[in-house]
Backbone atoms as SQL, in Angstrom:
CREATE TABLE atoms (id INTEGER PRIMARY KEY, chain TEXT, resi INTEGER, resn TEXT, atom TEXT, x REAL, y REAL, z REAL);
INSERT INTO atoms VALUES
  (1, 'A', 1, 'UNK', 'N', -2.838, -35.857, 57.622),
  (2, 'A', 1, 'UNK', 'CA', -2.121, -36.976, 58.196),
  (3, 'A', 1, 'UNK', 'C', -3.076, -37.918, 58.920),
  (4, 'A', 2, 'UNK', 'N', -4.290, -36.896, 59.654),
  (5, 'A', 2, 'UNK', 'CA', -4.777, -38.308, 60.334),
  (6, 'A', 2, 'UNK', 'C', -5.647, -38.935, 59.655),
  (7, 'A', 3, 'UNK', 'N', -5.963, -38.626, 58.297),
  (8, 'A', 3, 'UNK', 'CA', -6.573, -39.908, 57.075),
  (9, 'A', 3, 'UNK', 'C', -5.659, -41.142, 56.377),
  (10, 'A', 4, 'UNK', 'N', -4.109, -40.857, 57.236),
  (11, 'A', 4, 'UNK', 'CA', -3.743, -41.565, 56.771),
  (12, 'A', 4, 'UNK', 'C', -3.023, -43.024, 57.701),
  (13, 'A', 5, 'UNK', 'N', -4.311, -42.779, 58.957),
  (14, 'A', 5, 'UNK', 'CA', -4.014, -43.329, 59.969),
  (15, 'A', 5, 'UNK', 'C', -4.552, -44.741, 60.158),
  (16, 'A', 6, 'UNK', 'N', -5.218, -44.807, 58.957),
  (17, 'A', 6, 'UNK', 'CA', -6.298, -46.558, 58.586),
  (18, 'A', 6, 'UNK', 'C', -4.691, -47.137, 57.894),
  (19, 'A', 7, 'UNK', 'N', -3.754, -46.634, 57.155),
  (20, 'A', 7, 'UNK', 'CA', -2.778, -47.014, 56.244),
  (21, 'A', 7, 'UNK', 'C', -1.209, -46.948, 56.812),
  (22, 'A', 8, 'UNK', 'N', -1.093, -46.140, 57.807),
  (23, 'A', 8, 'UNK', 'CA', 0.163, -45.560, 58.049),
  (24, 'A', 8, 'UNK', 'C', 0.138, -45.199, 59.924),
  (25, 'A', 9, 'UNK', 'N', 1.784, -45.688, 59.972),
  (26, 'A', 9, 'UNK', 'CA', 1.417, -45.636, 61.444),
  (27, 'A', 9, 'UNK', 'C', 1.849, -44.391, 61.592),
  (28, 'A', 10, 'UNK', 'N', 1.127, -43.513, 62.216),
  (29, 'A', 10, 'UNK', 'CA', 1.415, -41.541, 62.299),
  (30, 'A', 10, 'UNK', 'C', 1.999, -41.461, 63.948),
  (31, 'A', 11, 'UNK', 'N', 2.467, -42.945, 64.590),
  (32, 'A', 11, 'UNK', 'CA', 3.150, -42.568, 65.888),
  (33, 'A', 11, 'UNK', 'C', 4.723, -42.481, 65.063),
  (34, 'A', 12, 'UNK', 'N', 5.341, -42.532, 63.950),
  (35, 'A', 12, 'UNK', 'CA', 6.181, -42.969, 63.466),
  (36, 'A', 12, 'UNK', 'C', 6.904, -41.582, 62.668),
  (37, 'A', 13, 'UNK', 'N', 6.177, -40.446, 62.798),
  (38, 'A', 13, 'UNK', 'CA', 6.536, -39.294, 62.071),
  (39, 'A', 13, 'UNK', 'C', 7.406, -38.722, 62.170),
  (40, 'A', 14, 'UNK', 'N', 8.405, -38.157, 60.899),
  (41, 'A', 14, 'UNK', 'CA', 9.653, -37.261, 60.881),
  (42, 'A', 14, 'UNK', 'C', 9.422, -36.579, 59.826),
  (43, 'A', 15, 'UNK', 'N', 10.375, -34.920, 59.890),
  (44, 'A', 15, 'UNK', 'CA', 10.032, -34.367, 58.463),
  (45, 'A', 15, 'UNK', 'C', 11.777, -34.107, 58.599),
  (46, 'A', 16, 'UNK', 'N', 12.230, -34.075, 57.617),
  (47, 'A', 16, 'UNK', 'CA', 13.481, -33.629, 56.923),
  (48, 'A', 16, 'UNK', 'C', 13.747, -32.949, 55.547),
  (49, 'A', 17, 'UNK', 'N', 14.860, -31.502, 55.684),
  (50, 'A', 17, 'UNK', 'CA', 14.850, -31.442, 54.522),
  (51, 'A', 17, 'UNK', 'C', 15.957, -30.021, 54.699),
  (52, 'A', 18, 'UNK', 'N', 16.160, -30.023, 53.213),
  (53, 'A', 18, 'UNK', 'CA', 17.542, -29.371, 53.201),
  (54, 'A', 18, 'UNK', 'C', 17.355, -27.454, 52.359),
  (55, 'A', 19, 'UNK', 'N', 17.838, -26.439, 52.873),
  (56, 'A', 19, 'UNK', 'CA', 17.542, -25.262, 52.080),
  (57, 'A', 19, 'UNK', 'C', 16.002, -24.820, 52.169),
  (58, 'A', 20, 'UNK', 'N', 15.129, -24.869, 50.682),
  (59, 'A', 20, 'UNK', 'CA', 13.782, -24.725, 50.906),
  (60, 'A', 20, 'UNK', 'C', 13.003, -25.378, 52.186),
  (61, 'A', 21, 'UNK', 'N', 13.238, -27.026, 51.736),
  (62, 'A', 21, 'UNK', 'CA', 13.313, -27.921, 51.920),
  (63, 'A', 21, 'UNK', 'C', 13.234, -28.757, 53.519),
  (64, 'A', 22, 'UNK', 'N', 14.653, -27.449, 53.741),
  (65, 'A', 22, 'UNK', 'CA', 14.370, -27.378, 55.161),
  (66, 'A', 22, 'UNK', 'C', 13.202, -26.435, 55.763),
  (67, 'A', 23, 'UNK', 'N', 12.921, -25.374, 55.177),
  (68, 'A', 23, 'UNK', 'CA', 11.763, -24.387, 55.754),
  (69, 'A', 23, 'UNK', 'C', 10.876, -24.853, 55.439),
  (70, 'A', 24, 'UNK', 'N', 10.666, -25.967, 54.385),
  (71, 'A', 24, 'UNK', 'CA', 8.999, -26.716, 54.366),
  (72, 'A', 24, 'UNK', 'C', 8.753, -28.039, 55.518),
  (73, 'A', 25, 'UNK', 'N', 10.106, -28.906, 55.803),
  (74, 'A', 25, 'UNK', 'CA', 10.136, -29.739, 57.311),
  (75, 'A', 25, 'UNK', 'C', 9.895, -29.138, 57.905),
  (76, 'A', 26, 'UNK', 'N', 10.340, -27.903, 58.630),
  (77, 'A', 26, 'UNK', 'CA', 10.386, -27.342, 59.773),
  (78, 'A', 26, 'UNK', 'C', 8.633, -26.816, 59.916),
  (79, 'A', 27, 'UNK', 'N', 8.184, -25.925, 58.758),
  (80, 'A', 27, 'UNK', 'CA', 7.110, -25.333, 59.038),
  (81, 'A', 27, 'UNK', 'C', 5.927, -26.914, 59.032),
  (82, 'A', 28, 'UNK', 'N', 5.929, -27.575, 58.394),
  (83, 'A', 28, 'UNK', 'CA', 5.079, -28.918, 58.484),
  (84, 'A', 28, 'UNK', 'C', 5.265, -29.641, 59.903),
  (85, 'A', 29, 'UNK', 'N', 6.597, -29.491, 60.315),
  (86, 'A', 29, 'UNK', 'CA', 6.453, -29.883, 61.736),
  (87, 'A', 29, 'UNK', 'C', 5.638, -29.043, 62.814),
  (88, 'A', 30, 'UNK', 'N', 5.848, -28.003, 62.733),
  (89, 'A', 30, 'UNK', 'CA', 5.051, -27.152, 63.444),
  (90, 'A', 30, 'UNK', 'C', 3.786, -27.082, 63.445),
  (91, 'A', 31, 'UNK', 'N', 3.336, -27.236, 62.416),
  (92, 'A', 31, 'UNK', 'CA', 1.737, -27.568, 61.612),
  (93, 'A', 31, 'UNK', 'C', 1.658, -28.920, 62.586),
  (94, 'A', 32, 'UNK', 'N', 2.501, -29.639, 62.735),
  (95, 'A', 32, 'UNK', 'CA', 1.624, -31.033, 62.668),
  (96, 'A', 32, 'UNK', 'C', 2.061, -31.230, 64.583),
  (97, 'A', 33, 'UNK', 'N', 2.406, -30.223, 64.777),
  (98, 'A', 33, 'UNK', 'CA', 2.372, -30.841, 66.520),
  (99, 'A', 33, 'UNK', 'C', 1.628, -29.824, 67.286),
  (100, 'A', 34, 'UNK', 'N', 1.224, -28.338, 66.452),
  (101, 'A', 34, 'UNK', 'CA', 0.019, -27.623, 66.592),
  (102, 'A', 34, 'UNK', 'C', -1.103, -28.227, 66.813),
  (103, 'A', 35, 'UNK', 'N', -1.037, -29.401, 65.735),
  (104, 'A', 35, 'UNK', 'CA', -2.248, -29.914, 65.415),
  (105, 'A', 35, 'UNK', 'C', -2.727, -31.711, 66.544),
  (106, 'A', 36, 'UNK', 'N', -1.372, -31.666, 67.333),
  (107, 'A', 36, 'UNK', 'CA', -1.231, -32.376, 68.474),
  (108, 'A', 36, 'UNK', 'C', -0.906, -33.402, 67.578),
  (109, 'A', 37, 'UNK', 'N', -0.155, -33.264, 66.841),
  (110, 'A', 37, 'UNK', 'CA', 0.641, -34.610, 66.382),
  (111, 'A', 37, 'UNK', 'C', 2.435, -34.622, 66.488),
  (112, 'A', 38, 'UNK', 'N', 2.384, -35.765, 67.265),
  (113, 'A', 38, 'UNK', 'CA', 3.762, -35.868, 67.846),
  (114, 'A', 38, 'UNK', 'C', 5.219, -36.219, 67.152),
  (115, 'A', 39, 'UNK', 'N', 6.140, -35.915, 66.755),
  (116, 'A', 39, 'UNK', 'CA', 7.287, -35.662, 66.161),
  (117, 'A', 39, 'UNK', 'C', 8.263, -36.759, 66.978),
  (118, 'A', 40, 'UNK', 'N', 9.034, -37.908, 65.934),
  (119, 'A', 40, 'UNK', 'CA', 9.860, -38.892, 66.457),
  (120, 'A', 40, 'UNK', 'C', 11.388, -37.939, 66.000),
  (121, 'A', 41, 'UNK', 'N', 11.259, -36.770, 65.035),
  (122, 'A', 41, 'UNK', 'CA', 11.960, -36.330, 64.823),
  (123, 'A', 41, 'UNK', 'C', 11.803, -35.470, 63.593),
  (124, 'A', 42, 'UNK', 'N', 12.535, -34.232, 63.876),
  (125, 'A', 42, 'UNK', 'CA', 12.646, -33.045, 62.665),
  (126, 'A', 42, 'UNK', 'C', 13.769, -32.469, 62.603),
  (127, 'A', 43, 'UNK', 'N', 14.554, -32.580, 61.389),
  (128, 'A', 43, 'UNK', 'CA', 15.685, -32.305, 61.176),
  (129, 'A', 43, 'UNK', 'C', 15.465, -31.095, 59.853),
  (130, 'A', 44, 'UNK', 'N', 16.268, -30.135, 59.872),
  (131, 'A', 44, 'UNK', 'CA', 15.993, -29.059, 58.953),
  (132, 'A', 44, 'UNK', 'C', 17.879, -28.595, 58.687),
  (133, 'A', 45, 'UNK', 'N', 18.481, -28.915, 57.566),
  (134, 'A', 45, 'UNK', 'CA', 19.512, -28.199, 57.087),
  (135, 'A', 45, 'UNK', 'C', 19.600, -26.671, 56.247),
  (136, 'A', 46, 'UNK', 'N', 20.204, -26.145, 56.884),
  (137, 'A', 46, 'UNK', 'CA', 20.317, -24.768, 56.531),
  (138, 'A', 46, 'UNK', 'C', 19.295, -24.142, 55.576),
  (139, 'A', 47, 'UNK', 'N', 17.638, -24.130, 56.900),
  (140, 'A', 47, 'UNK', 'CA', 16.576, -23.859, 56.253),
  (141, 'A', 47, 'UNK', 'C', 16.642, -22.355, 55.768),
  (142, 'A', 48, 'UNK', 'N', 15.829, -22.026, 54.482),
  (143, 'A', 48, 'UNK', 'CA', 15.412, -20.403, 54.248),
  (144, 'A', 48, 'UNK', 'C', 14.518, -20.204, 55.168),
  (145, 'A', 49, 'UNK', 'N', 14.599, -19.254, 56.196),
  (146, 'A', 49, 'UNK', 'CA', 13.512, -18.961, 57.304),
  (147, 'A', 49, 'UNK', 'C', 12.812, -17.992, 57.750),
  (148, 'A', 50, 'UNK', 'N', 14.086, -16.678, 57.166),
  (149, 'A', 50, 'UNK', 'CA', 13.659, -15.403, 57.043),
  (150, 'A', 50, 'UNK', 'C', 13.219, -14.721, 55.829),
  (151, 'A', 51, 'UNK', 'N', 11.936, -14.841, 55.306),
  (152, 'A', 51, 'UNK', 'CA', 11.294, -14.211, 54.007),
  (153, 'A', 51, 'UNK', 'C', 12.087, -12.495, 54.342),
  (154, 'A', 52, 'UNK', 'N', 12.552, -12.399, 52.826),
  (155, 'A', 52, 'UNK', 'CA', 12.897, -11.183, 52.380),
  (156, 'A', 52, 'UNK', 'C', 14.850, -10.552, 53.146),
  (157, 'A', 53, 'UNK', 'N', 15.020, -11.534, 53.399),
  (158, 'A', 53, 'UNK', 'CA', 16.339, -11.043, 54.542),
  (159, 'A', 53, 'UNK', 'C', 17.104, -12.217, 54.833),
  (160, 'A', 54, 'UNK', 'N', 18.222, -12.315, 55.323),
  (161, 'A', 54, 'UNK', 'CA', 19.069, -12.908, 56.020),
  (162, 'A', 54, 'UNK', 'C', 19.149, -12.979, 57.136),
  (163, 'A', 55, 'UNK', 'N', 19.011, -14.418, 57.898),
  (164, 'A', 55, 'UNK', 'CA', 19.472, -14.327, 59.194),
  (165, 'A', 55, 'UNK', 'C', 21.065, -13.584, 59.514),
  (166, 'A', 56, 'UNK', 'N', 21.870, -13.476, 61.044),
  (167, 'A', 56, 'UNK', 'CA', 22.529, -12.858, 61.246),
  (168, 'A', 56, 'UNK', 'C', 23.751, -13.987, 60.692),
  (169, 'A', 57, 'UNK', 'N', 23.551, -14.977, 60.660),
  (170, 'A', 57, 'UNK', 'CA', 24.473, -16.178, 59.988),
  (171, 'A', 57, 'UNK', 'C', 24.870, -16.089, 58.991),
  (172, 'A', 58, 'UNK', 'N', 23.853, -16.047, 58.108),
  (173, 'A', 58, 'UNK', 'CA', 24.100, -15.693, 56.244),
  (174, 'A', 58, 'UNK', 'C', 24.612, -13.988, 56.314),
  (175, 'A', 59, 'UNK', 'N', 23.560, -13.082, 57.162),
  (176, 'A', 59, 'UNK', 'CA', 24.865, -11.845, 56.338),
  (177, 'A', 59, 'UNK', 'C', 26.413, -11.817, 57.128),
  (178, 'A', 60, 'UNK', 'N', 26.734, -12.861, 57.753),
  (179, 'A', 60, 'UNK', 'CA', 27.859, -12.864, 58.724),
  (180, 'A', 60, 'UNK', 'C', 28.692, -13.558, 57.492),
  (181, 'A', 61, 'UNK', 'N', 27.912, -15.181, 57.659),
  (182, 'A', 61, 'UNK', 'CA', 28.934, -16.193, 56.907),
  (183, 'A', 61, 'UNK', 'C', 28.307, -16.667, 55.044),
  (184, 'A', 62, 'UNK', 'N', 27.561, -15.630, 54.893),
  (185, 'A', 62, 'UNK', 'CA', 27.108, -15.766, 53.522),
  (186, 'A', 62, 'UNK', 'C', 28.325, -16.344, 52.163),
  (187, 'A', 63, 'UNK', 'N', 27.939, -17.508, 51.277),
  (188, 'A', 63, 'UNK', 'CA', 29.021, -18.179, 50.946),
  (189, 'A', 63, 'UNK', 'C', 28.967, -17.756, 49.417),
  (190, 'A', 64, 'UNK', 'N', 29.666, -18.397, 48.705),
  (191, 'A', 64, 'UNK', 'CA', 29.643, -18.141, 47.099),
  (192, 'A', 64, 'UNK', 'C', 28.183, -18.702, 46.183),
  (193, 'A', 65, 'UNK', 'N', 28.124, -19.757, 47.138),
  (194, 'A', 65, 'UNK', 'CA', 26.733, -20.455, 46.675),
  (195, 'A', 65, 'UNK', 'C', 25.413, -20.005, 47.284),
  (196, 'A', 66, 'UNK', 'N', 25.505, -19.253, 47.672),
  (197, 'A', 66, 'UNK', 'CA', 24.493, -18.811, 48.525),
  (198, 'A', 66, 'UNK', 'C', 24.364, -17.574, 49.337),
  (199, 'A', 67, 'UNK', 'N', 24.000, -16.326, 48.827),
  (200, 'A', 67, 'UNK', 'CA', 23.589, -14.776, 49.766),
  (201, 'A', 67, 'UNK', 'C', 22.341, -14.087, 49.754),
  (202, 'A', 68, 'UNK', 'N', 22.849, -12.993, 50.675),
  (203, 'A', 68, 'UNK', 'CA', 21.511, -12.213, 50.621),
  (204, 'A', 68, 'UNK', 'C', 20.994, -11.600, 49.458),
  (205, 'A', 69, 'UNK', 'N', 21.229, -11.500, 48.524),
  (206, 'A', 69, 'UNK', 'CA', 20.502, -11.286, 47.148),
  (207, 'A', 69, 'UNK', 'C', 20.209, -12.599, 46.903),
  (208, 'A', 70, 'UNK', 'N', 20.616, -13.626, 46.826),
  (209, 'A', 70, 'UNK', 'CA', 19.762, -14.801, 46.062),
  (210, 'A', 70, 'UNK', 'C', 18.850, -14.952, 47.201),
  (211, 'A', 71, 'UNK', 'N', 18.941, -15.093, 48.729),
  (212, 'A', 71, 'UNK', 'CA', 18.012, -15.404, 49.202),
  (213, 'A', 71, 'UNK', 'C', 16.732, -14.469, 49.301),
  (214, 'A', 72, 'UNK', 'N', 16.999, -13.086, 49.322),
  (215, 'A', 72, 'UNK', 'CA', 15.797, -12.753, 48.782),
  (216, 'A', 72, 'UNK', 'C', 15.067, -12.731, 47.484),
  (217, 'A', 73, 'UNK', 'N', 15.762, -12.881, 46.376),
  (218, 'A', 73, 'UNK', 'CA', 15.231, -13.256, 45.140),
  (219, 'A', 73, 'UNK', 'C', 14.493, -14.756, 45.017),
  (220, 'A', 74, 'UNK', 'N', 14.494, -15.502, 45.922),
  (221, 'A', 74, 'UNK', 'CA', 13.753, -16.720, 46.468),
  (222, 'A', 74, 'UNK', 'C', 12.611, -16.256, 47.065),
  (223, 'A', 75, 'UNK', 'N', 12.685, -15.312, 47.932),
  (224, 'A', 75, 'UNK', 'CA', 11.416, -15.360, 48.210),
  (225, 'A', 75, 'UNK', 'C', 10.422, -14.669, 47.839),
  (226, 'A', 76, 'UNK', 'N', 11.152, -13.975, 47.229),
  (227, 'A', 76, 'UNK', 'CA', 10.003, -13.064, 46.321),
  (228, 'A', 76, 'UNK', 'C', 9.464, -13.682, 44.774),
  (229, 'A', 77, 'UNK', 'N', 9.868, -15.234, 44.696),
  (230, 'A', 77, 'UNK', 'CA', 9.414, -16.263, 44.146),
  (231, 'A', 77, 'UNK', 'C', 8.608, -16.627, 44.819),
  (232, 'A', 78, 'UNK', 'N', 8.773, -17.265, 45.830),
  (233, 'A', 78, 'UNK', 'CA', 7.590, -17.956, 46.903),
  (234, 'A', 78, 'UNK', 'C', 6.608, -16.843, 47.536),
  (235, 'A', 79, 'UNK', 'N', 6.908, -15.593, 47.310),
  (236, 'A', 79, 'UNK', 'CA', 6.002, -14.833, 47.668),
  (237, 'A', 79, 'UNK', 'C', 5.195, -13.607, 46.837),
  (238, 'A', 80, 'UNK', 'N', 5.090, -13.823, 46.134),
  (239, 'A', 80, 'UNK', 'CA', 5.244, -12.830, 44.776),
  (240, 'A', 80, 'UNK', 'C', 4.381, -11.965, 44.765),
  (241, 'A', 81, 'UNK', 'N', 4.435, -10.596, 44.819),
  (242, 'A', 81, 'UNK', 'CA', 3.714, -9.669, 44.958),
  (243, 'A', 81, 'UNK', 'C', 3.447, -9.074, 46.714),
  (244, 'A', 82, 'UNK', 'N', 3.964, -9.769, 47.577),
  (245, 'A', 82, 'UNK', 'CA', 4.015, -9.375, 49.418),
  (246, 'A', 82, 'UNK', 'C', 4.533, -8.078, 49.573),
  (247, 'A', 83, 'UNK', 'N', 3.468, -7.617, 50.389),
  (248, 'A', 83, 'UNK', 'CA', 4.023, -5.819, 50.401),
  (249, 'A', 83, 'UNK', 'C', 4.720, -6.506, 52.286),
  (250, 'A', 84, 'UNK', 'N', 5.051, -7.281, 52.411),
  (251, 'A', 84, 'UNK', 'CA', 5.374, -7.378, 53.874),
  (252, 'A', 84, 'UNK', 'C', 4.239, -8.142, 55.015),
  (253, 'A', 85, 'UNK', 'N', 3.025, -8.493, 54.209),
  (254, 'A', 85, 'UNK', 'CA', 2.152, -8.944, 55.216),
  (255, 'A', 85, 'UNK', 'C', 2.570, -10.429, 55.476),
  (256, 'A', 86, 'UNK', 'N', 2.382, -11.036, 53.976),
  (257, 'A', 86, 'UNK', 'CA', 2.847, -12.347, 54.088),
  (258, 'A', 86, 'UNK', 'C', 3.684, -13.201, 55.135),
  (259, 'A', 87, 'UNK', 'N', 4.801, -11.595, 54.843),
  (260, 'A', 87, 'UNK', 'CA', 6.399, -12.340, 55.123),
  (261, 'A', 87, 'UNK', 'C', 6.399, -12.507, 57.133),
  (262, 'A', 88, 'UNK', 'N', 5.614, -11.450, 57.505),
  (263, 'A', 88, 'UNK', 'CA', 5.653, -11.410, 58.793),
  (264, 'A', 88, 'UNK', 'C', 4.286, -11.798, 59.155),
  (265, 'A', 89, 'UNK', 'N', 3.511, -13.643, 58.726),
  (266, 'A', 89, 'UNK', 'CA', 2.266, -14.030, 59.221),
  (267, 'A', 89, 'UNK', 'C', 3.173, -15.407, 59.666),
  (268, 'A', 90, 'UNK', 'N', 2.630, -15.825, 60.459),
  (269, 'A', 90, 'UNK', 'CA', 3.611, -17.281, 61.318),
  (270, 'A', 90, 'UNK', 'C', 3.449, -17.746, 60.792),
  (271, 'A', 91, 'UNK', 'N', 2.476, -18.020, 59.914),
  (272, 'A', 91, 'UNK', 'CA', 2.382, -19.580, 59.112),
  (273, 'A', 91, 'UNK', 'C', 3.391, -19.696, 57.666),
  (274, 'A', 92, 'UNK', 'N', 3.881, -18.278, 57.543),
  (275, 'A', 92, 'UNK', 'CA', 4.831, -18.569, 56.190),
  (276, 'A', 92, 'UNK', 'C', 6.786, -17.833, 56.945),
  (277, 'A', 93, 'UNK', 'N', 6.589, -17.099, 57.907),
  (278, 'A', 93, 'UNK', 'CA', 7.740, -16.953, 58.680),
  (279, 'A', 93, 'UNK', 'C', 7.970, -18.079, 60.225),
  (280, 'A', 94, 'UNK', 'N', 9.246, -18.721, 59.821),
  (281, 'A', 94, 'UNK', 'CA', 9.961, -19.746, 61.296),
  (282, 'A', 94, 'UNK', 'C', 9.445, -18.514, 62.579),
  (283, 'A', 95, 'UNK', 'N', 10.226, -17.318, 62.234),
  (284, 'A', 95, 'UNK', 'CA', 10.971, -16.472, 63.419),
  (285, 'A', 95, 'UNK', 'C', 9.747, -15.524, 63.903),
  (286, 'A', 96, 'UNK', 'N', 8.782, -15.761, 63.276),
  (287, 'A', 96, 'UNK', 'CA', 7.610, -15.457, 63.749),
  (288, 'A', 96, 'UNK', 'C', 6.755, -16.410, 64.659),
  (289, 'A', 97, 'UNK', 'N', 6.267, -16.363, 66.345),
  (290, 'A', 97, 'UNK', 'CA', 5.561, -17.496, 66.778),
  (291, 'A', 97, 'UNK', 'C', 4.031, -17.667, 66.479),
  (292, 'A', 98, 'UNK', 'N', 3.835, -18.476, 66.555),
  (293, 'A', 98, 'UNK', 'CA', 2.083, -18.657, 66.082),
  (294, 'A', 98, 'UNK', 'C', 1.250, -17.606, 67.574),
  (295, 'A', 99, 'UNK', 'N', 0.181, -18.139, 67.227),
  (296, 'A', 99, 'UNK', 'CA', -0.534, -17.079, 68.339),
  (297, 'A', 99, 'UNK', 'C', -0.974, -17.681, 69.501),
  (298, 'A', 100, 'UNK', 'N', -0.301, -16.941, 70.807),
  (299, 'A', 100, 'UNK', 'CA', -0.441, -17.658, 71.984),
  (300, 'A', 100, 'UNK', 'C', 0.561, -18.813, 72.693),
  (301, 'A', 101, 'UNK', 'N', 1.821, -18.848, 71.384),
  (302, 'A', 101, 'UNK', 'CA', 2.930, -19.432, 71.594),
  (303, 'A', 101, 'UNK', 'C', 4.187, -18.878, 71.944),
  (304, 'A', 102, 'UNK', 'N', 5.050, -18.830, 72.553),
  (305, 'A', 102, 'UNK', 'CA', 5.703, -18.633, 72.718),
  (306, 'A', 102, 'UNK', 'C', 7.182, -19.302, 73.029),
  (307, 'A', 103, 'UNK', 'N', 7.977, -19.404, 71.713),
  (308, 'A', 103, 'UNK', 'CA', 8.853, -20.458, 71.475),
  (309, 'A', 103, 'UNK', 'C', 10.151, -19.686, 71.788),
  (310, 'A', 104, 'UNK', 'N', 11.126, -20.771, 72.348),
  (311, 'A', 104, 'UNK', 'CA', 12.548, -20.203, 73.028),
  (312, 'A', 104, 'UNK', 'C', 13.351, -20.152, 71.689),
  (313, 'A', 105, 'UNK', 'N', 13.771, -18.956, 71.463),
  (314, 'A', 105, 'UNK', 'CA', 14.754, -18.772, 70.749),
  (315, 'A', 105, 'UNK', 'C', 16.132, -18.719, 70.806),
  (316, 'A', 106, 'UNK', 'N', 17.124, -19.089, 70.310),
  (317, 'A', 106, 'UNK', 'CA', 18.828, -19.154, 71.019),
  (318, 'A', 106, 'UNK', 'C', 19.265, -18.112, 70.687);
């Protein structure tokens, strides 16, 4: 982002995105305010967040379009071959904090 600061104004940044979509906004936001770059806004719709599992939401309110078998059959697309290291390194798990962080969870 900050090569793209001769072209683009980077005080102006948002990531959005929906499903995957949302877990690639969300984790790029995190990346990018790690990296001391500041967020006008990040919006994430019903991101995949937990590699290999369901949050307590989905196995609660899991829908026709969407459960815990498809969502782990997703990530064992995006993760293919993870004996578990992957899934629990911060940079590819939300619910995992980076190191030395410590983020409020609800």
């Amino acid at each position: 982002l900050a090569s793209l600061g001769a072209v683009a104004d980077t005080s102006k940044v948002a990531t959005f995105g929906m499903s995957a979509g949302g877990y690639l906004a969300a984790q790029t936001a995190r990346l990018l305010v790690l990296e001391g770059i500041p967020l006008k806004l990040q919006v994430s719709i019903a991101p995949m967040v937990k590699p290999h599992g369901g949050t307590q939401s989905l196995l609660r309110c899991g829908g026709h379009d969407w459960n815990l078998l498809l969502n782990s059959y997703a990530w064992t697309v995006y993760l293919p071959g993870d004996d578990g290291e992957l899934a629990n390194d911060w940079t590819v798990n939300l619910l995992v904090d980076p190191p030395g962080e410590h983020i409020i969870k609800c």
